[in-house]
DSSP file (Angstrom, degrees, kcal/mol; ACC not computed):
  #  RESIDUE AA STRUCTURE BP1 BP2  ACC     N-H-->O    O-->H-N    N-H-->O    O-->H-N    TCO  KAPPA ALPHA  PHI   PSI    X-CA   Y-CA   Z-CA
    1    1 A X              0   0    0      0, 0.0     2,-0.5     0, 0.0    69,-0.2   0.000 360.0 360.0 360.0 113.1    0.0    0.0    0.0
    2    2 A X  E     -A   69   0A   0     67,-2.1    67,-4.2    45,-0.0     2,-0.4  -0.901 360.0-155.9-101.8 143.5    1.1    3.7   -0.8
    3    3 A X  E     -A   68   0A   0     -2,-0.5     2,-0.3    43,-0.5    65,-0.2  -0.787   6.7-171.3 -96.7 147.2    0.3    6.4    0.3
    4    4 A X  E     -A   67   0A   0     63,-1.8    63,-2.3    -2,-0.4    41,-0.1  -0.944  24.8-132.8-150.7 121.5    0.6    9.7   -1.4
    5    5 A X  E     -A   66   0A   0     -2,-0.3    61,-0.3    61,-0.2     3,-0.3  -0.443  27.5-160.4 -65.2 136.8   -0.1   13.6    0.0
    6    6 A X  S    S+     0   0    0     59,-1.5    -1,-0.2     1,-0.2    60,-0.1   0.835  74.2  23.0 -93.3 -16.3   -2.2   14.8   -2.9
    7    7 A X    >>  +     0   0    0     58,-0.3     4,-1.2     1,-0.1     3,-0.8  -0.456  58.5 178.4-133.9  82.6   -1.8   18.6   -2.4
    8    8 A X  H 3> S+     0   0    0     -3,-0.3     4,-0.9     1,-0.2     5,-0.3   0.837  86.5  47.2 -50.9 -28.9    1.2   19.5   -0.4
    9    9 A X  H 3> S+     0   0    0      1,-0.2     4,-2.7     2,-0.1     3,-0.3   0.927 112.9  50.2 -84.2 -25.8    0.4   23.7   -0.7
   10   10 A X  H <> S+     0   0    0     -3,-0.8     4,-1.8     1,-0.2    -2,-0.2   0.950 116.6  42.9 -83.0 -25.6   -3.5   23.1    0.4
   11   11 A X  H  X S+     0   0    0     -4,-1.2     4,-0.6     2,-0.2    -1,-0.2   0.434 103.8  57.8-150.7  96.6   -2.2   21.0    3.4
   12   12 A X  H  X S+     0   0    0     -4,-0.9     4,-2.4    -3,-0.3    -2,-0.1   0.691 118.5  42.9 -83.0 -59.5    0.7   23.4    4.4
   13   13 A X  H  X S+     0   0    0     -4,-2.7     4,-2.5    -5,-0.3     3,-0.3   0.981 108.2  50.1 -69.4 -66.4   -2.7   25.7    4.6
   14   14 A X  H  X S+     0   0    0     -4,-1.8     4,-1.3     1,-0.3    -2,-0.2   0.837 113.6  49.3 -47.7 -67.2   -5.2   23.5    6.3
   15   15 A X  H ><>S+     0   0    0     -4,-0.6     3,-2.5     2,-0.3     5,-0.8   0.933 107.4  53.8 -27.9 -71.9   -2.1   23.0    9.1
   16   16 A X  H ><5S+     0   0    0     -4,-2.4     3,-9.9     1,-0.3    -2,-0.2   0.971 107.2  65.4 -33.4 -66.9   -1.6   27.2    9.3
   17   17 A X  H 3<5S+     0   0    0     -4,-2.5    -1,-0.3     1,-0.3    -2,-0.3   0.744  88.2  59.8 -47.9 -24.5   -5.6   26.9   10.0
   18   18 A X  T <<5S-     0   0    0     -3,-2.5    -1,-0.3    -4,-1.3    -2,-0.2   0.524 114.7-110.7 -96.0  20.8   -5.4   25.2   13.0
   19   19 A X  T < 5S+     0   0    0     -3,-9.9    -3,-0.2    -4,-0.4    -2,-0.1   0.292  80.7 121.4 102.3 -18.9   -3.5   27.7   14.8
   20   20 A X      < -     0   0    0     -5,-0.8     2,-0.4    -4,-0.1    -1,-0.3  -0.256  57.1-136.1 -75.4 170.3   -0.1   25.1   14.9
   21   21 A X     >  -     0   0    0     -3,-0.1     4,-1.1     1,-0.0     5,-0.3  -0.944  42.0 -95.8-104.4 156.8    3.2   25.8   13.6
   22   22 A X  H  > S+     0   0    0     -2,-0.4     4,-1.2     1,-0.2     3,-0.4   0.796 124.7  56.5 -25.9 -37.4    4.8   22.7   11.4
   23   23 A X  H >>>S+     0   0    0      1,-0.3     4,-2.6     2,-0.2     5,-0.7   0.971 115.6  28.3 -74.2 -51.9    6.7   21.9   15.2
   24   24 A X  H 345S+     0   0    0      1,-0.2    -1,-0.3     2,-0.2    -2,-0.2   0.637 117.4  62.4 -90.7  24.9    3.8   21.5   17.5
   25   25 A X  H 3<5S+     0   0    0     -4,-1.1     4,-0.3    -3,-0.4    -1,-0.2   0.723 111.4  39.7 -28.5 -56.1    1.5   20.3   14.7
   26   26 A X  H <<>S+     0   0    0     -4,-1.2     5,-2.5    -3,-0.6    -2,-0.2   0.511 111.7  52.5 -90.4 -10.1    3.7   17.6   14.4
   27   27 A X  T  <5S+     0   0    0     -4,-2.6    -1,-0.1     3,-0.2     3,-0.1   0.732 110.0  58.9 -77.1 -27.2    4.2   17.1   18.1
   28   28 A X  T   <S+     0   0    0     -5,-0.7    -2,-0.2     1,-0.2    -3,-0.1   0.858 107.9  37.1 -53.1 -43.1    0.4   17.0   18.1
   29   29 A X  T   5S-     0   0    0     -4,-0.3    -1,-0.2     2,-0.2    -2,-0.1   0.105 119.8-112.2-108.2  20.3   -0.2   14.3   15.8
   30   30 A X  T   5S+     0   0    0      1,-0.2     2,-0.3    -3,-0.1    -3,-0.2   0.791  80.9 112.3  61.1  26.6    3.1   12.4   17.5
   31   31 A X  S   <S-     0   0    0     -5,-2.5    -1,-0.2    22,-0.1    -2,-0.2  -0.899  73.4-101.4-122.6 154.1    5.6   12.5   14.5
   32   32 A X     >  -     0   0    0     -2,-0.3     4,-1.3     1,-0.1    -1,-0.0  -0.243  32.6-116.5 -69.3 173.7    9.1   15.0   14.4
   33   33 A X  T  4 S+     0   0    0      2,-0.2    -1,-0.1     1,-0.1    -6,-0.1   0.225 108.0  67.3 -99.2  22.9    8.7   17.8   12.6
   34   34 A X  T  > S+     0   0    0      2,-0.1     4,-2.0     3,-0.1     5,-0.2   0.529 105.9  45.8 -99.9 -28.7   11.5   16.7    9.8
   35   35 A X  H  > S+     0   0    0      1,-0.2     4,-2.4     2,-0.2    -2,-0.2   0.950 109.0  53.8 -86.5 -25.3    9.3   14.1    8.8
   36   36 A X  H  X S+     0   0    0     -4,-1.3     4,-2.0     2,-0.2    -1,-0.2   0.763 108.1  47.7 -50.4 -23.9    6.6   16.2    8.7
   37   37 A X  H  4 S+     0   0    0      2,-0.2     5,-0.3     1,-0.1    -1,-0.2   0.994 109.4  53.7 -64.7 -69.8    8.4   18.3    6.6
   38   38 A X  H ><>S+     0   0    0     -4,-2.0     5,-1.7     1,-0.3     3,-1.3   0.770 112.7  53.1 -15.2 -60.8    9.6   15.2    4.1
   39   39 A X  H ><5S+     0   0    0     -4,-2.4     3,-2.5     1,-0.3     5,-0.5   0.958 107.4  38.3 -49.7 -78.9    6.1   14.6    4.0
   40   40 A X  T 3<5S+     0   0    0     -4,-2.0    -1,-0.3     1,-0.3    -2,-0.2   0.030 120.0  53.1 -79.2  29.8    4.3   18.0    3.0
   41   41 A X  T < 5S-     0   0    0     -3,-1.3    -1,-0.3     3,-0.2    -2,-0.2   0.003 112.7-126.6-109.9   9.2    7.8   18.6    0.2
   42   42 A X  T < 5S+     0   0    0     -3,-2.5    -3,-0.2    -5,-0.3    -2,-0.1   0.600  76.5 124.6  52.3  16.5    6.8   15.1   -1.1
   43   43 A X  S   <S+     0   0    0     -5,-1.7     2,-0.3    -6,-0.1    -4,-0.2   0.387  77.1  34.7 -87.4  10.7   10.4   13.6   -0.6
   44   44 A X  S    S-     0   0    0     -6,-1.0     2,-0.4    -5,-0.5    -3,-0.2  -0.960  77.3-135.5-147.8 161.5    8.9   11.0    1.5
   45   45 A X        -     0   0    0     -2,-0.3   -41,-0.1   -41,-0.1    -6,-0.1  -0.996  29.7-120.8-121.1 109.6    5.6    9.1    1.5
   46   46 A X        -     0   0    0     -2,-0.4   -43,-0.5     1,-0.1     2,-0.1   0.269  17.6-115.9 -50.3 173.1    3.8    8.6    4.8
   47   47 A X     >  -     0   0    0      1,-0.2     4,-2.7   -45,-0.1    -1,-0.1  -0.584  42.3-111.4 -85.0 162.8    2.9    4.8    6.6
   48   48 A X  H  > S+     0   0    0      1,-0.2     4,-2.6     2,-0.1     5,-0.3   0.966 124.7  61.0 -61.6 -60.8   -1.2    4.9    6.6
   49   49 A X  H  4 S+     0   0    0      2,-0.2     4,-0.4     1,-0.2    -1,-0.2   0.711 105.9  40.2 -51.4 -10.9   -0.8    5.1   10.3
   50   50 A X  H >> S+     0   0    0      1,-0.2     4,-3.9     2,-0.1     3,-1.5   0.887 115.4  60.8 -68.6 -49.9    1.3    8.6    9.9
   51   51 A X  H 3X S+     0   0    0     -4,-2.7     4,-0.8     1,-0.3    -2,-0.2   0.662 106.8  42.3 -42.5 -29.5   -1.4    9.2    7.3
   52   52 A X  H 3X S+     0   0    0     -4,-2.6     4,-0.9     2,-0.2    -1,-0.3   0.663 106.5  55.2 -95.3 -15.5   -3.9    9.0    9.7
   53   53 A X  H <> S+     0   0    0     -3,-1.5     4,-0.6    -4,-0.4    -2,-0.2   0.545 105.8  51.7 -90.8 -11.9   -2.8   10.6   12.2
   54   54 A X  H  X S+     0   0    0     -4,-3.9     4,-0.5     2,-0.2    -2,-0.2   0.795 112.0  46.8 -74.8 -26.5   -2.2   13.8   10.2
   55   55 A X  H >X S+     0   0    0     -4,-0.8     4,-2.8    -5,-0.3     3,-1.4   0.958 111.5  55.2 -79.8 -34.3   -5.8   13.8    8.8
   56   56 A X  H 3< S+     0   0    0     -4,-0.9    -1,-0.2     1,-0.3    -2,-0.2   0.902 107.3  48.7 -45.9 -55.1   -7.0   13.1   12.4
   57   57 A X  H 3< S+     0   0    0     -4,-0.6    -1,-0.3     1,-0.2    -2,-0.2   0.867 110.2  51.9 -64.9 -29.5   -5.1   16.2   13.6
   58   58 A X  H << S-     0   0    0     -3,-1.4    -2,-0.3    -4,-0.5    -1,-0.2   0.834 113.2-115.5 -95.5 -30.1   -6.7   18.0   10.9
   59   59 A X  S  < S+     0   0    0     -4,-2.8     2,-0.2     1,-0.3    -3,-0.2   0.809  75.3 140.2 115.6 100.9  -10.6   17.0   11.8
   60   60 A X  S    S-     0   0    0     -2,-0.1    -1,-0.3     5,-0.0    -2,-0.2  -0.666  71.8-118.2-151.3 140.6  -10.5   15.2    8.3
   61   61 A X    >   -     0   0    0     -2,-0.2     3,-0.8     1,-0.2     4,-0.4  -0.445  38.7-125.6 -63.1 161.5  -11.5   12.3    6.5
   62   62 A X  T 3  S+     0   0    0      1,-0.2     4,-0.5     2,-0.2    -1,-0.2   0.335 110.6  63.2 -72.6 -24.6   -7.7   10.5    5.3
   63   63 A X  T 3  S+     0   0    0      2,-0.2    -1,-0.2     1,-0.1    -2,-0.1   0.515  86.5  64.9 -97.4  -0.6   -9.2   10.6    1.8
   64   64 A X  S <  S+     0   0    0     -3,-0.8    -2,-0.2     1,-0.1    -1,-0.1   0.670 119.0  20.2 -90.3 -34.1   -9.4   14.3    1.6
   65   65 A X  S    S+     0   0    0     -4,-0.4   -59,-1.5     1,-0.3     2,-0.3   0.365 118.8  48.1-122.4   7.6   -5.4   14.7    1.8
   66   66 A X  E     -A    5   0A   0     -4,-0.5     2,-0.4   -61,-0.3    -1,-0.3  -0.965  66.7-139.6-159.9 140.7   -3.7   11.5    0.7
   67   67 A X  E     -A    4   0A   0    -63,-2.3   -63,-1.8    -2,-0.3     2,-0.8  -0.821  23.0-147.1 -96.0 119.6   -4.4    9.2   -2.3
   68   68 A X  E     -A    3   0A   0     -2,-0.4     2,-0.4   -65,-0.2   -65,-0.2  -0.807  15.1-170.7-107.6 119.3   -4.1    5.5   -1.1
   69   69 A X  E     -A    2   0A   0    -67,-4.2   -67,-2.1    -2,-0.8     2,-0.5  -0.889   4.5-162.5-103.2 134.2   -2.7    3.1   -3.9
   70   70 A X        -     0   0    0     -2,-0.4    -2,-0.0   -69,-0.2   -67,-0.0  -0.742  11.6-155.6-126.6 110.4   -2.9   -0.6   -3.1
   71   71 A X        -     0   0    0     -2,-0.5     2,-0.4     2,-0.0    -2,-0.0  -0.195  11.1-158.6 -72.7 156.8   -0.6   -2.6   -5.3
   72   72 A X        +     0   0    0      2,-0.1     2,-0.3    -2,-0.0    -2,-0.0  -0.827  15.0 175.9-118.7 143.4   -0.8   -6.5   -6.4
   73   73 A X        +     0   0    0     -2,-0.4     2,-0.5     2,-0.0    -2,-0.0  -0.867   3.3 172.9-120.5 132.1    2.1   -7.6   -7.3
   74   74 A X        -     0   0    0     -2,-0.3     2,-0.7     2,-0.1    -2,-0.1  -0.981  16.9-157.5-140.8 148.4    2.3  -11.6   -8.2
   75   75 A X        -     0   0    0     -2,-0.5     2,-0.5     2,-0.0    -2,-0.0  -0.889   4.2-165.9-115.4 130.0    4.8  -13.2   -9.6
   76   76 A X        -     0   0    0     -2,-0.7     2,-0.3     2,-0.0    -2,-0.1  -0.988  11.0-170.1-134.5 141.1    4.1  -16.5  -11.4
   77   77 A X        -     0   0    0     -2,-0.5     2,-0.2     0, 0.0    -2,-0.0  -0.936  12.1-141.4-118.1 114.8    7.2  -18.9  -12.2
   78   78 A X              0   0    0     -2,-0.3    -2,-0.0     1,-0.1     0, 0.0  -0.496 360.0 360.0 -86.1 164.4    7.1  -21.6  -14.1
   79   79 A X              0   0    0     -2,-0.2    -1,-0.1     0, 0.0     0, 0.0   0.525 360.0 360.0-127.3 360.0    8.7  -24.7  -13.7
């Protein structure tokens, strides 16, 4: 499963709105504030559980800020 922020500048804003700054935002929702960072610049891709705890922090459904992909991957081998 990935997960993927879908608009890092709307929420950069949505964050501003609840009165945090990136640090206690992210002290809020129990993550540092470098991965938080990683996150909202899109050089890293949250777990669902980060993922959930940032939309949680935000009052928001998880589907509102991050696009959840769930890959199959199968390998079939012959013998």
């Amino acid at each position: 499963m990935q997960v993927i922020l879908k608009d890092n500048v709307k929420a950069k804003l949505m964050i501003a709105e609840t009165g945090n700054s990136l640090g206690s935002f992210a002290k809020k929702v129990g993550i540092s504030q470098g991965y938080l960072s990683q996150i909202l610049s899109k050089k890293n891709n949250p777990s669902p559980k980060v993922a959930y705890k940032i939309a949680n922090g935000l009052g928001v459904d998880i589907h509102n800020i991050f696009l959840i992909k769930v890959i199959d991957i199968t390998i079939e081998m012959e013998v």
